[in-house]
C-alpha positions as CSV (number, residue, x, y, z in Angstrom):
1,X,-15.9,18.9,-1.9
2,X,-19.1,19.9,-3.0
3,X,-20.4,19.6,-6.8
4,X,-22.8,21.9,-8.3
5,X,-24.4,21.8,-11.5
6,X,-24.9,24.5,-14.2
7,X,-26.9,25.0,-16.9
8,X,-25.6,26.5,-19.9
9,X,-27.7,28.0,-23.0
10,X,-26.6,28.5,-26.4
11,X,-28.8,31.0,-28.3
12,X,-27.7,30.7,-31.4
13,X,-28.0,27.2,-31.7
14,X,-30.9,26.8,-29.5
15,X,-28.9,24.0,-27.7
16,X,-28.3,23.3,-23.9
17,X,-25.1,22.0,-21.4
18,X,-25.1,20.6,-18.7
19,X,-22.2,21.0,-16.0
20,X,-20.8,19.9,-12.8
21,X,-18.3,22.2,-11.3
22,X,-16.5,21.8,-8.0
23,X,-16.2,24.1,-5.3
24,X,-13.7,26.5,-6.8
25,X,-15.5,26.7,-10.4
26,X,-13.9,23.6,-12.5
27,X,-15.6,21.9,-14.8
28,X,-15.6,18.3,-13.9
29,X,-18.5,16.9,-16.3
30,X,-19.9,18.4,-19.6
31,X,-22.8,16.9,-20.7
32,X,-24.5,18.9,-23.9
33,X,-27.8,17.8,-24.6
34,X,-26.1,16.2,-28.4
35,X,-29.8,17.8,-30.0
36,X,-30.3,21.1,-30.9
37,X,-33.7,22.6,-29.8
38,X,-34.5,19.6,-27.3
39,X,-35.7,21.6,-24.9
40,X,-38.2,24.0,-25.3
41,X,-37.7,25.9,-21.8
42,X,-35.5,24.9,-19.5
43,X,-36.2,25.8,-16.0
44,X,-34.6,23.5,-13.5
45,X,-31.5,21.7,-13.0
46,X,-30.5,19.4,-10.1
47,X,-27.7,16.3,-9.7
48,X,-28.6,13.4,-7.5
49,X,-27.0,9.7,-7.7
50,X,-24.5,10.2,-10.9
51,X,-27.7,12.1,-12.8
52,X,-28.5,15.3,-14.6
53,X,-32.3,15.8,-14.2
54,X,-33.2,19.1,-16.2
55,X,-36.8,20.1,-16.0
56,X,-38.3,21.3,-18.9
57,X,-40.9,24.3,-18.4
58,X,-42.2,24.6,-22.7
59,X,-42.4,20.9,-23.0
60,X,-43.9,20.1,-19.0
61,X,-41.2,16.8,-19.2
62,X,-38.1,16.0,-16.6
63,X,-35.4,14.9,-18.7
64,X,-32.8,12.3,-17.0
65,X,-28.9,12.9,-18.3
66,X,-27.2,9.6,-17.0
67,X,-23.1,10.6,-16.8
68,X,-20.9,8.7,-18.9
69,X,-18.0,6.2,-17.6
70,X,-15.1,9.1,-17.6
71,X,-17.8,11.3,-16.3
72,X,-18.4,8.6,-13.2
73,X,-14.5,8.1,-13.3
74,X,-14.2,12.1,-12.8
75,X,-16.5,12.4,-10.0
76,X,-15.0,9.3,-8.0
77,X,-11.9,10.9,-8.5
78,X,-13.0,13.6,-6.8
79,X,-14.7,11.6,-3.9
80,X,-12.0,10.1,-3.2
81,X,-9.3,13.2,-3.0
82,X,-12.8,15.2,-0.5
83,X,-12.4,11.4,1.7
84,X,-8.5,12.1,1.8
85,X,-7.9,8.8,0.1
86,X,-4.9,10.1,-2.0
87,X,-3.4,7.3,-3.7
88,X,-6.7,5.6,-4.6
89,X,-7.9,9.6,-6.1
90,X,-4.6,9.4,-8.1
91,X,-4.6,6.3,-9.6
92,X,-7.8,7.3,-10.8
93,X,-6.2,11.0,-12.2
94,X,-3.7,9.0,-13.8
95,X,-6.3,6.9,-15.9
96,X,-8.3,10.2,-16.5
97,X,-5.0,11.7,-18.4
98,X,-4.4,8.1,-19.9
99,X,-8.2,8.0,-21.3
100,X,-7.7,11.9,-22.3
101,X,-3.9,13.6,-22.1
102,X,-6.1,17.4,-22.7
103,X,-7.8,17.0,-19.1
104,X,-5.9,19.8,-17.2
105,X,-7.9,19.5,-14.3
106,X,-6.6,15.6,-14.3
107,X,-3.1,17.0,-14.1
108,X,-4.2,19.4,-11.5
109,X,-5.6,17.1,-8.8
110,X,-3.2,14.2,-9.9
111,X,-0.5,16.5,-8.8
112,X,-2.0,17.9,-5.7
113,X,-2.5,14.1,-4.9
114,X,1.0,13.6,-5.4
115,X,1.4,16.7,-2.9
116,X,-0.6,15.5,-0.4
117,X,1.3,12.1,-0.2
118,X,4.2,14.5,0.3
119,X,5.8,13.1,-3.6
120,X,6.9,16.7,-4.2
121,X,8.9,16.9,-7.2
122,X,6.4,14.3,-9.2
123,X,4.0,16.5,-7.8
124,X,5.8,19.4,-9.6
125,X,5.9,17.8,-12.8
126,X,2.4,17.7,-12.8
127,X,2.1,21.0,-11.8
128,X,4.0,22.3,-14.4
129,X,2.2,20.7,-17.3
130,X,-0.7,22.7,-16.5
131,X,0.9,25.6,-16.0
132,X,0.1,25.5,-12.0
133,X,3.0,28.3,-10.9
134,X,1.5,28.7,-7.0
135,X,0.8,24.8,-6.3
136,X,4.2,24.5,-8.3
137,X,5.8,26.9,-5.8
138,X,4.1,25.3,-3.0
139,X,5.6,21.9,-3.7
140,X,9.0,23.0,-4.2
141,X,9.2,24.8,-0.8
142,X,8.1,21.8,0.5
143,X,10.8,19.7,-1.2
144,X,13.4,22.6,-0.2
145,X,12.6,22.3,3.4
146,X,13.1,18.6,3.0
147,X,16.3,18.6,1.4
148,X,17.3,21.5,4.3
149,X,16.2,19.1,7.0
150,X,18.1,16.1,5.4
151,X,21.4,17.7,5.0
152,X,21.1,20.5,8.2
153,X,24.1,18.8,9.7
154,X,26.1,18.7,6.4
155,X,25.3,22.3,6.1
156,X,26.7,23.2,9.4
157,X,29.7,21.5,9.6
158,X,30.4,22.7,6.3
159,X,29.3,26.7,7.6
160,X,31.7,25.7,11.2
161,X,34.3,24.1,8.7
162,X,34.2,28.0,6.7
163,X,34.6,29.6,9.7
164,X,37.1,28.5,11.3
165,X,39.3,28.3,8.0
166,X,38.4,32.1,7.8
167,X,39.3,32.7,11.3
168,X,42.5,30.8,11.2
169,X,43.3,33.1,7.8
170,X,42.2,36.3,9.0
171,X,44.8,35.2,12.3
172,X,47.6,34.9,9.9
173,X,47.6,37.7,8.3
174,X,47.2,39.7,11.6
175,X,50.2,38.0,12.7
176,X,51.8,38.6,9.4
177,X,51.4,42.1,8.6
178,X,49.5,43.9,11.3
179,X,51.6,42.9,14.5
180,X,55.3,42.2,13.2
181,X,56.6,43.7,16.0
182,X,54.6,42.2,18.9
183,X,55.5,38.8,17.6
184,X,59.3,39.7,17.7
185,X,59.0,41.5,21.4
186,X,57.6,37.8,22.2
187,X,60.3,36.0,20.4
188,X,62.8,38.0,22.0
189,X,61.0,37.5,25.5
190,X,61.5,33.8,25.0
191,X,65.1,34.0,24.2
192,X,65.5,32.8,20.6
C-alpha cells in the first residue's frame, strides 16, 4: 500500500499537478497548483504527513500543498483497506461516492471491500458500475462456489434421484422390447 506522488506539467498553460497514485498507478489525490505560472521551475516533489512539498528550482522556495478533507478522506480509505480493516475502509468508500458519485476508484475499492468481507454479489454491483469485468468475475466465482457448497447435498440427491429414475426406465424397456422372450421362459418356469 504504498503512495507515490507525481508531478505533472502543463506547457501550454505553464501550470503544474500534483498527484498521489497508489501502487498500481491510480490517482488517489489531484492537487493542481489553482495558479498558472506559480512556479518557475519545478524540481522536487515529496509527500510526508498528508503534504505536498514541491521544491521550486527558478524561484529557490519549498512550496507546502496541504490535502483537502476528501483528499485526507481518500488516503485513510486507503490506510485502512493496506491495515486489512475492511468495513471501516468501506464505510469510508461509501462516503467518498456519496461526497462525489464520478469517483470510480471509490467504487473500485468499495467493492473489493465488499469482496474481502466475502459480500459477493454487493461486491459485484460495485464492480460492475465501473466496469470492473475480472474483480466482477472474481466475485461471482466466489459466490458460485458458495451457492455449490450450500446446496451440494440438494444437488446430489437430485443427480442419485436422476439416476436411478433413468436406470429404472432404461430397465423397462429392456424388459419390454429387448428381452420378451426371456421374461416369458421365466414366467413359464414359474408355472403361470
Amino acid at each position: 500500500g504504498t503512495v507515490s506522488p507525481v508531478l505533472a506539467w502543463d506547457a501550454a498553460n505553464v501550470s503544474y499537478a500534483f498527484y498521489l497514485v497508489d501502487e498500481k498507478g491510480n490517482i488517489i489525490v489531484n492537487q493542481t497548483t489553482g495558479q498558472t505560472g506559480s512556479f518557475a521551475s519545478p524540481s522536487a516533489i515529496a509527500y510526508r504527513d498528508h503534504k505536498i512539498y514541491a521544491l521550486d528550482r527558478g524561484n529557490d522556495e519549498l512550496i507546502v500543498f496541504e490535502m483537502t478533507e476528501y483528499a485526507r478522506l481518500v488516503e485513510q480509505a486507503m490506510e485502512l483497506y493496506v491495515l486489512q480493516e475492511y468495513q471501516q475502509s468501506l464505510d469510508l468508500w461509501e462516503e467518498i461516492i456519496k461526497r462525489n458519485n464520478n469517483c470510480d476508484l471509490a467504487y473500485y475499492k468499495a467493492g473489493y471491500c465488499l469482496y474481502r468481507l466475502k459480500e459477493y454479489p454487493k461486491a459485484m454491483e460495485y464492480f460492475k458500475l465501473v466496469n470492473a469485468k475480472k474483480a466482477y468475475s472474481d466475485a461471482m466465482a466466489k459466490q458460485a462456489q458458495i451457492e455449490l457448497n450450500r446446496n451440494f447435498e440438494l444437488y446430489v440427491a437430485a443427480l442419485a434421484g436422476a439416476a436411478a429414475l433413468i436406470a429404472g426406465a432404461v430397465i423397462m424397456l429392456l424388459n419390454a422390447f429387448v428381452f420378451p422372450s426371456l421374461l416369458q421362459r421365466q414366467v413359464q418356469q414359474i408355472g403361470y
